[in-house]
Structures are given as structure tokens and as C-alpha cells.
C-alpha positions as CSV (number, residue, x, y, z in Angstrom):
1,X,-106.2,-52.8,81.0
2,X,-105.4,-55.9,83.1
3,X,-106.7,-56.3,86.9
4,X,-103.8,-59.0,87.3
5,X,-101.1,-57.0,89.6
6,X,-97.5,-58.0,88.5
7,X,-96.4,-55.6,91.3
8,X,-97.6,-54.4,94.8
9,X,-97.1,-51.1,96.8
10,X,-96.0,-51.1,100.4
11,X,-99.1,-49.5,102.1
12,X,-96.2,-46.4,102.6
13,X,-95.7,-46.4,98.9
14,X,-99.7,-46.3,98.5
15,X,-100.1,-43.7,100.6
16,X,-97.8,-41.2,98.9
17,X,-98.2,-42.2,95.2
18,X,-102.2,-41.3,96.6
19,X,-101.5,-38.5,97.8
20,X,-99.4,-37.0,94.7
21,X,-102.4,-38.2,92.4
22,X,-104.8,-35.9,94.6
23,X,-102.7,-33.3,94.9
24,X,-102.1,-33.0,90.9
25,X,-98.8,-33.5,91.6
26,X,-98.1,-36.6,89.3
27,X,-96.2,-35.5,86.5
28,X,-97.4,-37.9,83.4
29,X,-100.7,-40.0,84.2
30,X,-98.8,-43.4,84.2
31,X,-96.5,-44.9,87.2
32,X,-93.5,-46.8,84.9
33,X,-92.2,-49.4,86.2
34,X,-89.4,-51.4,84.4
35,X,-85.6,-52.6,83.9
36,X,-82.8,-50.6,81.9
37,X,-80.1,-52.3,80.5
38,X,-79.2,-55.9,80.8
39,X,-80.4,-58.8,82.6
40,X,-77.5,-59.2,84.9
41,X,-76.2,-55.7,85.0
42,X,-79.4,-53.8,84.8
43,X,-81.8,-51.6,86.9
44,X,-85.0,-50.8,88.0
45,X,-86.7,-47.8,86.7
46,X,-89.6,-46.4,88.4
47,X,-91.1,-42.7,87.0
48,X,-94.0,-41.3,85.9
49,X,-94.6,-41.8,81.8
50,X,-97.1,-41.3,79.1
51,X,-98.1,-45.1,77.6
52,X,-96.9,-46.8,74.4
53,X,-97.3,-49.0,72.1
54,X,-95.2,-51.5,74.2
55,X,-96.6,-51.2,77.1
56,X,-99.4,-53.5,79.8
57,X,-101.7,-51.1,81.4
58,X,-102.5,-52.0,85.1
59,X,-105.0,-50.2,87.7
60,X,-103.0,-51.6,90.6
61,X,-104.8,-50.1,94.2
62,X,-106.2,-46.9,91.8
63,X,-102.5,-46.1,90.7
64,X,-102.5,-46.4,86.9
65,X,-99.3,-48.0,86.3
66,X,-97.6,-49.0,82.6
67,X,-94.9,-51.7,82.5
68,X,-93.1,-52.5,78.7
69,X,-94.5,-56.1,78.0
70,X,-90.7,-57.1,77.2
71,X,-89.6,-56.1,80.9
72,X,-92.8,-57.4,82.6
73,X,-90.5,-61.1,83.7
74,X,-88.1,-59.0,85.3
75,X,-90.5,-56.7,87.2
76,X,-93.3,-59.6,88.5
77,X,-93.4,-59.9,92.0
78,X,-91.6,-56.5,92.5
79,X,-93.2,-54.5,95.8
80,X,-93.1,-50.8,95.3
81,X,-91.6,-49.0,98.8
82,X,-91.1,-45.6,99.9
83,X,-88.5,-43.9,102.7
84,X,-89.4,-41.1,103.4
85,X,-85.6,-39.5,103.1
86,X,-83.9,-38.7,99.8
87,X,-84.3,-41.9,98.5
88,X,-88.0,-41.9,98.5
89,X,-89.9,-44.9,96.5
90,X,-87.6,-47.8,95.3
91,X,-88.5,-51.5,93.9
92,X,-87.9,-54.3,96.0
93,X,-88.0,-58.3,95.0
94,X,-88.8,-60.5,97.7
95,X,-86.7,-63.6,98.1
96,X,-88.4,-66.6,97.5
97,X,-89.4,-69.0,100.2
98,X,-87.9,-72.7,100.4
């Protein structure tokens, strides 16, 4: 397991993904984060997932988290955010600074 955090959580994101861990409510013990499909065309996945052979295992903030070593480029830097509406956590990238 790696202490080096390729992602973040928006203290909002904490907060919930917390709160499901205390309340037994996290389906599969890992948090996955990662990319489906291509480089250009793909998207972020973010779900709760059993580890594999494939994957980096982080303890980012107490939240066990797995990411697929072949995906971990496309995810560094990624902050984990929550609305609290339907669309509830989602990945955003910062934009680099100039």
C-alpha cells in the first residue's frame, strides 16, 4: 500500500465517503477510481470494487482506494467531489496554472 495520494477528496467528498464507511454502507471495501475506454474519448469511473491483480492500493484520508496501475497517468491529480443532488460524487482535474 502506497501513502503517496494520486488523488484528493473535496472535504464534501470526505465527509460522505466517511460517513458511508461508518454506516456499513460501502458496498465492496475499495473506492475505484479510473478511466474507461480511450484516452481522448474516455471516462472517469468512480465505484466501490474488490482489488486485483492490477491494481495500486492507497489509504488516501482513511478511504481505501484502488486505482489499475495502467490508468494511474490519467487519474493523478484528479480531486474527488460530491453534490449533494443526483449527481452525487464526480472526478474533477484541475487546470494547470501558467
Amino acid at each position: 500500500m502506497s501513502n503517496n495520494s494520486p488523488i484528493s477528496f473535496s472535504q464534501t467528498a470526505y465527509e460522505n465517503l466517511v460517513a458511508l464507511v461508518q454506516q456499513g454502507k460501502m458496498p465492496e471495501p475499495f473506492l475505484r477510481v479510473g478511466m474507461r475506454g480511450g484516452t481522448c474519448g474516455g471516462t472517469y469511473v468512480l465505484g466501490f470494487d474488490q482489488k486485483t491483480e492490477f491494481d495500486e492500493e492507497y489509504l488516501i484520508q482513511d478511504i481505501p482506494v484502488v486505482i489499475d496501475k495502467r490508468q494511474l497517468l490519467f487519474v493523478l491529480g484528479t480531486e474527488i467531489s460530491f453534490e449533494p443532488s443526483a449527481n452525487g460524487f464526480y472526478l474533477h482535474k484541475p487546470s494547470p496554472v501558467i
